[in-house]
N, C-alpha and C positions, 0 to 999 in steps of 0.2 A: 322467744322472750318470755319470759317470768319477771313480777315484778321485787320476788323474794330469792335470794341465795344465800346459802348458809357458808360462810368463807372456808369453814374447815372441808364442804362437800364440792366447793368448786372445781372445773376442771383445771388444773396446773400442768406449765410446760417447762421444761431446762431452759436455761437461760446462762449460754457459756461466753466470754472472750475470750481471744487471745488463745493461750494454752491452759486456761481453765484454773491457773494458779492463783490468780487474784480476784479474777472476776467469773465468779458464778452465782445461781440464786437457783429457784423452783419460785415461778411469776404464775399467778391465776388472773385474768381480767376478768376484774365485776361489772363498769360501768355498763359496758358493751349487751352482758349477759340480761340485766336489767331492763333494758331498755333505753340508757339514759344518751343520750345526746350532744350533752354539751358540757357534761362532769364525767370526766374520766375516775375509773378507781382500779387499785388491783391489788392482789393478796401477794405480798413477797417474803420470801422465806430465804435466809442467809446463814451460810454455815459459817461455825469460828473462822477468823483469818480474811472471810472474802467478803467482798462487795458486788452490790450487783452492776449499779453502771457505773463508767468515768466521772470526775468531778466536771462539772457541768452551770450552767446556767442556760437559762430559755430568754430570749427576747418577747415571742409573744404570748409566753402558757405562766401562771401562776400556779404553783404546787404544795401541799403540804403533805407530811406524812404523823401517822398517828400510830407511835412506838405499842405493841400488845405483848409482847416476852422477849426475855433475851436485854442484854445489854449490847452496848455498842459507843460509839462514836462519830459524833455529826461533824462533818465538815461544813462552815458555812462563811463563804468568803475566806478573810484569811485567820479564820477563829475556830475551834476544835472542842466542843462540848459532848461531856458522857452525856446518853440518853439510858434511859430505862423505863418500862409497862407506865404505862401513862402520860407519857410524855408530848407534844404536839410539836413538830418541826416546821417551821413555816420553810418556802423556797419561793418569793414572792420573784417575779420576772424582771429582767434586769443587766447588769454586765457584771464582770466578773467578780465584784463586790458581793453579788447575790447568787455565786457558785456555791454549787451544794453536792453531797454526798455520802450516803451512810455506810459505816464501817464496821461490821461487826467485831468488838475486841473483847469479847465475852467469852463461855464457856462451853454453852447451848447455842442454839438455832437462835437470830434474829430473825423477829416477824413483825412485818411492820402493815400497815395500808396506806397506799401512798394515794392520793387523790388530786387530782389537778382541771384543769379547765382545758381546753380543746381547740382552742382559736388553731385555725388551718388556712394558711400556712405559719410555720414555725422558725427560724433560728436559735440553733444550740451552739453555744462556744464551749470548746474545753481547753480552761486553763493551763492544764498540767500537760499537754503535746501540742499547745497550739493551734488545734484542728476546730473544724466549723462542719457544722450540718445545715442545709437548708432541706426541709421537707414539705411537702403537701398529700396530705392523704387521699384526700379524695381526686378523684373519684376509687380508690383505690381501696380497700377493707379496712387496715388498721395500719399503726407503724410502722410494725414490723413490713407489712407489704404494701408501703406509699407508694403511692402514683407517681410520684416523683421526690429520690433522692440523692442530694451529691453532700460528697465528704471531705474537706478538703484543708488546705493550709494558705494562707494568705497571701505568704511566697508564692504561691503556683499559681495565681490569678491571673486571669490575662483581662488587657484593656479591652473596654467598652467598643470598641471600633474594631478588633483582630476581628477577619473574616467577614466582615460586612460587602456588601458589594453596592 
C-alpha cells in the first residue's frame, strides 16, 4: 500500500463482456492500491462505441463518477445526458429510477474515475435483461473474486422452503 498513485502510472486490466462488441474498458483500481477501505475508486478508460458495465443500479453502494476526457453519454434512470472533462455523475443507490451507465459516443477514449462506497453485501439490478446480482466480497479479495456470487433472473427464483428438510 502507498498512500499516493498517479492514475496515468496505475496498474490497468481488460475489462471484456459478452463478445467484446459493446462492453469493453481498460479498469485500474485505486481505492484498493491506496489503502482505502471503505471508498472504493478506479481509473476507467472506454473506447468510441463501448461501455464498460450493463446499465445497472446498486441497492446498497452509492457511486459517482468524475468525467476527465473524452465525451460520452450518461444513462441515468430513464434520462440520457452528454457528459464532458468536468463533469460529476452522481449514481446515488436505489432502484431502477437510479440505473446508471456511461456510454462513450465520442471520438477519443473516455476516461472517467468512478468512485463509490463499499457496503458488503451488495445487490445490483439490471434493468435492460432483467438480471440481479447478489454479492459479498469478503472474505474474498475484491469483486471481481467475491466470496460469494449469484446472477440471476427473477423468473428462476425458487421458494423460500424448496429443499428445506
Amino acid at each position: 500500500m502507498k498512500p499516493v498513485v498517479n492514475i496515468h502510472e496505475a496498474e490497468a486490466m481488460d475489462f471484456a463482456g459478452g463478445d467484446g462488441e459493446k462492453f469493453a474498458a481498460r479498469i485500474a483500481p485505486i481505492g484498493e492500491v491506496i489503502g482505502s477501505t471503505g471508498l472504493g475508486a478506479m481509473y476507467v478508460t472506454v473506447e468510441p462505441g463501448k461501455r464498460a458495465f450493463p446499465f445497472h443500479n446498486h441497492l446498497g453502494n452509492d457511486e459517482l463518477f468524475v468525467i476527465l476526457e473524452g465525451t460520452g453519454t450518461y444513462r441515468f434512470g430513464e434520462q440520457e445526458h452528454p457528459v464532458k472533462p468536468g463533469d460529476v455523475c452522481a449514481a446515488p443507490r436505489g432502484g431502477p429510477d437510479k440505473a446508471h451507465q456511461l456510454i462513450n459516443t465520442g471520438d477519443v477514449a473516455l476516461r472517467y474515475l468512478g468512485i463509490g462506497t463499499m457496503g458488503d453485501p451488495d445487490i445490483v439490478e439490471y434493468p435492460d435483461s432483467g438480471k440481479y446480482s447478489a454479492m459479498a466480497i469478503a472474505p474474498g479479495k475484491d469483486w471481481w473474486n467475491a466470496h460469494l456470487k449469484v446472477i440471476g433472473k427473477r423468473e428462476t427464483q425458487v421458494d423460500y422452503w424448496e429443499g428445506e428438510l
